[in-house]
C-alpha positions, 0 to 999 in steps of 0.5 A, spaced: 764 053 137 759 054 131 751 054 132 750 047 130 754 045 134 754 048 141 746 046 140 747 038 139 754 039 145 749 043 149 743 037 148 749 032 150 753 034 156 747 038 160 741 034 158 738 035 166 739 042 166 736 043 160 730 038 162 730 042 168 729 050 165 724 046 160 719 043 164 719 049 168 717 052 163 712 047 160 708 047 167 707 055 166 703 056 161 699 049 163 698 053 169 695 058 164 691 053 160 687 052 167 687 059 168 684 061 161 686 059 155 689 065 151 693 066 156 697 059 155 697 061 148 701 068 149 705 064 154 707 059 149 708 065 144 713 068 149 716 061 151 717 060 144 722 067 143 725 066 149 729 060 147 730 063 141 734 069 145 736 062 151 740 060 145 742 065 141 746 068 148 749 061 149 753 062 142 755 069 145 761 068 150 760 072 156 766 076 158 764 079 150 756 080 153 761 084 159 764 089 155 757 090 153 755 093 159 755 099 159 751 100 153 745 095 154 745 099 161 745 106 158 740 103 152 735 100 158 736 107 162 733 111 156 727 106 156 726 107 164 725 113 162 721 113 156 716 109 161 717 115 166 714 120 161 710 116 156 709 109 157 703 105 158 699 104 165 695 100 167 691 098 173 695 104 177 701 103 174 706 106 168 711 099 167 710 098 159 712 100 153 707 098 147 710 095 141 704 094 136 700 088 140 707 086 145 707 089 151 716 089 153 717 092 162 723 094 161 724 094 168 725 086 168 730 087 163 735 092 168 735 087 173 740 082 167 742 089 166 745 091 172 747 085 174 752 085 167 755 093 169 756 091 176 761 084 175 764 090 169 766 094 175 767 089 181 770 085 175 776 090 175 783 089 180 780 082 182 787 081 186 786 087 190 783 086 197 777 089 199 773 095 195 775 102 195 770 106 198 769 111 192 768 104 188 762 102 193 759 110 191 759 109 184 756 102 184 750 105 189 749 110 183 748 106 177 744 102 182 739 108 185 738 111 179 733 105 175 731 103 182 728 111 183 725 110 176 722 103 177 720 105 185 716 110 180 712 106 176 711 104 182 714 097 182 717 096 190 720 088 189 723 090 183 727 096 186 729 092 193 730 086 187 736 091 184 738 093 191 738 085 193 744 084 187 748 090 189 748 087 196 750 080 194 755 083 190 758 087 195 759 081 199 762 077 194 766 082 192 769 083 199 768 089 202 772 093 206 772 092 214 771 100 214 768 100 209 762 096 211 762 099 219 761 104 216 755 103 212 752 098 217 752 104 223 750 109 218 744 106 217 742 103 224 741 111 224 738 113 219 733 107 219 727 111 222 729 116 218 729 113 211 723 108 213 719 115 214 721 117 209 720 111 204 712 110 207 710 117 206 713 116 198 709 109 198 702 109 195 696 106 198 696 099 195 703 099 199 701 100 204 695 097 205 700 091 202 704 091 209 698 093 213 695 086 209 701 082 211 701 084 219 694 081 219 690 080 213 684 076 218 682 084 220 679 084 213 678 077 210 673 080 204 677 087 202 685 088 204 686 081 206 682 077 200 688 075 196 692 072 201 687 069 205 685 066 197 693 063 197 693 060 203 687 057 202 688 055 194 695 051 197 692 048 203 686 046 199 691 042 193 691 036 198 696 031 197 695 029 190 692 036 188 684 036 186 688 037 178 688 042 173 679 042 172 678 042 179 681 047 183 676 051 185 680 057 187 681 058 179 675 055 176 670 059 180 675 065 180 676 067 188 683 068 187 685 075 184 691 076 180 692 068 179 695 067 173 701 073 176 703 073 182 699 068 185 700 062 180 705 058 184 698 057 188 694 055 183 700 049 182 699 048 189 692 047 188 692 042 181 699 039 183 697 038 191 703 037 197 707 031 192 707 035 185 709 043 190 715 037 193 717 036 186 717 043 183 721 046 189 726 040 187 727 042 180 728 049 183 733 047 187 737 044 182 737 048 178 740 053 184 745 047 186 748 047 179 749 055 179 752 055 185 756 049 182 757 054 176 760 059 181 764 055 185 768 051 180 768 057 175 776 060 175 774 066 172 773 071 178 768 075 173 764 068 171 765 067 179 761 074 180 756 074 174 754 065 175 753 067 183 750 074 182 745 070 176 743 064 181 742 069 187 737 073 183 733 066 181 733 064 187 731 070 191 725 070 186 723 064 187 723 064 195 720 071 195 714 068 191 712 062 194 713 066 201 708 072 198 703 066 196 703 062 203 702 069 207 711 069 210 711 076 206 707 081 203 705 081 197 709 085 193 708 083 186 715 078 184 713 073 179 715 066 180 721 065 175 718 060 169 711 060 171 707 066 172 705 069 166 708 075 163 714 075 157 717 079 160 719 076 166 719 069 162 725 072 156 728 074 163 729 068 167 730 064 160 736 069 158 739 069 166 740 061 166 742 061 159 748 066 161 749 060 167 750 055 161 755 060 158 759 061 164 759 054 165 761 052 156 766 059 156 769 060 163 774 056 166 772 051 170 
């Protein structure tokens, strides 16, 4: 199917997915333009470029993007490592690699990345029963890898978030009885070895995060300040929300970091109760239809690819609005669509692009 016409069939057959992704969009960078202006600019700019690539990728057939995996991964791993040596830090973290004005975090990108190469390896003997143990190896290795060198920048949720989507897949894949016993019990036992481990390895501001979230009232104006801030910001909003000049936690600046990780409460706090329903409405449909995607796609790796996209948008979206009303800690997950960052926006916009191109290509 040629250009122009995916586009108008696109626009004719799925007009509600689309509104969806749009409007999402459209209510992040308003988000941003009651936080500050320029910020709603940049977004728009970034918003702009991701629907290019959103519908660019749509005239791609997926299994063509699959065959591509290895070398995307192994063009992402040389710029996490480039990041590791030389890129740009800022506030405590090297994440960034500069372009002139244009900041890029390649780390976001490996998470679409990886997603790719592990449908490509589990992809493969789709009628065999179970995985072979040396398979799961293999997959943990080209998941550890980026996830040490994210965990370095240090950016802990993206690397659970890589460890998250080989889990899923390894679920979906079916592995073997064994194979999982053995995995389970293994790391019953190691557990408090590890967790030792993984806080000696963790910076302050982790573990102050962890610390925050068991009892963020022990220091309401030091560790706990953020996400005493949120909770007030959500709770504030009301039923009708106070709108987009009134919210007080934004206008009087009591809320750090609000328009990145805390930018669903500053919706909450404009929208209210009403327009937060609203939003996770929109979210969730837009999980229904790649669940719908995954579940009616005949392709076992348009299966695997649809599921493994759906589960990464929505263990975002949950982990984000757990992190701002104080369920979890803070650990630093944009809200798809609506968090400032092009990064995670051309991310996001690329994984439901490629939710649409399994639902136009595959088989359902």
């Amino acid at each position: 199917m040629k250009f122009p016409t995916l586009f108008f069939y696109v626009f004719r057959a799925y007009p509600d997915f689309l509104g969806a992704v749009v409007g999402l969009t459209l209510v992040g960078i308003l988000v941003q333009w009651s936080i500050d202006w320029h910020l709603a600019i940049r977004q728009g700019v970034w918003a702009f470029a991701g629907f290019v690539f959103f519908f660019i990728l749509l005239n791609v057939p997926y299994t063509s993007l699959l065959k591509s995996s290895i070398p995307i991964y192994g063009f992402l791993l040389a710029l996490l490592l480039f990041v590791h040596f030389a890129g740009h830090e800022s506030h405590g973290a090297r994440r960034w690699i500069g372009f002139g004005p244009l900041m890029v975090q390649p780390s976001e990108f490996m998470k679409i990345s990886l997603l790719l190469i592990l449908v490509w390896l589990f992809g493969k003997d789709l009628e065999r029963e179970g995985l072979p143990f040396e398979k799961v190896l293999f997959a943990l290795g080209i998941t550890a890898i980026p996830g040490f060198l994210i965990a370095k920048q240090p950016d802990l949720g993206t690397t659970l978030g890589l460890y998250f989507a080989l889990g899923v897949f390894l679920v979906l894949r079916g592995i073997r009885s064994r194979t999982f016993f053995l995995a389970l019990w293994g790391s019953i036992i190691l557990l408090p070895i590890f967790w030792q481990v993984l806080w000696n390895h963790l910076h302050d501001f982790q573990k102050d995060r962890i610390r925050t979230f068991l009892n963020p009232e022990a220091d309401p104006m030091g560790l706990g300040y953020h996400t005493l801030q949120s909770m007030v910001a959500v709770g504030s909003g009301g039923w009708f929300g106070q709108g987009l000049k009134g919210a007080t936690q934004v206008r009087f600046r009591y809320l750090p970091g609000a328009h990145t990780d805390f930018a669903f409460a500053v919706f909450s706090e404009e929208w209210g109760f009403l327009g937060t329903i609203l939003l996770l409405a929109v979210n969730g449909y837009i999980l229904w239809f790649g669940y719908k995607t995954a579940l009616n796609c005949k392709d076992g790796r348009g299966f695997l690819l649809a599921a493994g996209l759906t589960c990464l948008f929505g263990i975002n979206f949950l982990i984000n609005a757990s992190m701002v009303v104080g369920i979890l800690p803070v650990v630093g997950i944009p809200m798809p669509l609506l968090s400032y960052g092009g990064s995670a926006l051309l991310v996001s916009l690329m994984g439901l692009s490629l939710l649409l191109n399994i639902r136009i290509h595959a088989k359902t």
